[in-house]
N, C-alpha and C positions, 0 to 999 in steps of 0.2 A: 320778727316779720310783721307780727300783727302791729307793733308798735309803728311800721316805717310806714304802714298802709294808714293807721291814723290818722300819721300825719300827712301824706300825700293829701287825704281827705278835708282835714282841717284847714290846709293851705288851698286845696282847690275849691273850700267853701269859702275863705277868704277873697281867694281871686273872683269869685263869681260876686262878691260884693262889690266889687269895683266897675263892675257892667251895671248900665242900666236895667232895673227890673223889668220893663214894658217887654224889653229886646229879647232877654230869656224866654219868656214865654210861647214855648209852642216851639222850641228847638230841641230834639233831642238832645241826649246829655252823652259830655265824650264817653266811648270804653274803657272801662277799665286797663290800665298798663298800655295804650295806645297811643305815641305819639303824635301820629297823622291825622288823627280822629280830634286829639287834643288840638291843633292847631284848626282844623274845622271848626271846631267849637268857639273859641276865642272868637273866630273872624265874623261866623255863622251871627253871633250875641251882639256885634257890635258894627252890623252895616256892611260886614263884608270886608271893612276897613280897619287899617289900626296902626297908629306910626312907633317909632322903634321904641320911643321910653316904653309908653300903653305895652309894648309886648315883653318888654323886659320886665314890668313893674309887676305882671300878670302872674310869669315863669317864677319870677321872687317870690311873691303872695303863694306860689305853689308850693314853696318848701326848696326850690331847686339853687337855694344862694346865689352869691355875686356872679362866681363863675359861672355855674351852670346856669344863670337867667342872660349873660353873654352869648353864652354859645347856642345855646337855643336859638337867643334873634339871630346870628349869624345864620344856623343850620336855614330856620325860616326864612330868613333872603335869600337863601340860595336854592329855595325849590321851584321846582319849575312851573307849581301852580301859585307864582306869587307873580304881582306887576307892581312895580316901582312906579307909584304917582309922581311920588313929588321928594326930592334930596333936599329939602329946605323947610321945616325938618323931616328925616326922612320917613314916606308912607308908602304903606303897602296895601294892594288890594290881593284877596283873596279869590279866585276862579273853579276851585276843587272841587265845590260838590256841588246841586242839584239848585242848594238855595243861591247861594254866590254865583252860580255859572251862568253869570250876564249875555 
């Protein structure tokens, strides 16, 4: 167990390489074991915004491989605090929480 939490950590420090430094700062950091919180975070880090590779690349860097950084974007386009900017390539904007609720 100790070893899966590692890695969750090692990955979600990787992913958080991938964000701008300026942008992290001053967003609280997801919960632990928290999906919904994790997708706050991503969005939270990066404008609010983020199009499908960005969120797939994210979920990857997370440790959650091929598949599971698939079905994650899928899950995340299908919530209902998501808005479809733009299918060319496709983006999403985030509404969820407090910073992103334009």
């Amino acid at each position: 167990m100790k070893f899966a939490c590692l890695g969750f950590v090692a990955g979600l420090a990787g992913a958080l390489l991938l964000q701008p430094a300026i942008a992290q700062q001053g967003r609280p950091p997801p919960k632990p074991n928290d999906p919904d919180d994790f997708v706050r975070y991503i969005f939270e880090v990066n404008a609010c915004v983020l199009t499908e590779a960005q969120i797939f690349e994210i979920y990857q860097q997370a440790g959650h491989g091929l598949m599971g950084a698939n079905n994650a974007v899928i899950a995340v386009s299908n919530r209902e605090d998501i808005e479809v900017l733009s299918r060319e390539p496709f983006t999403y904007r985030y509404y969820g929480s407090e910073y992103c609720g334009f």
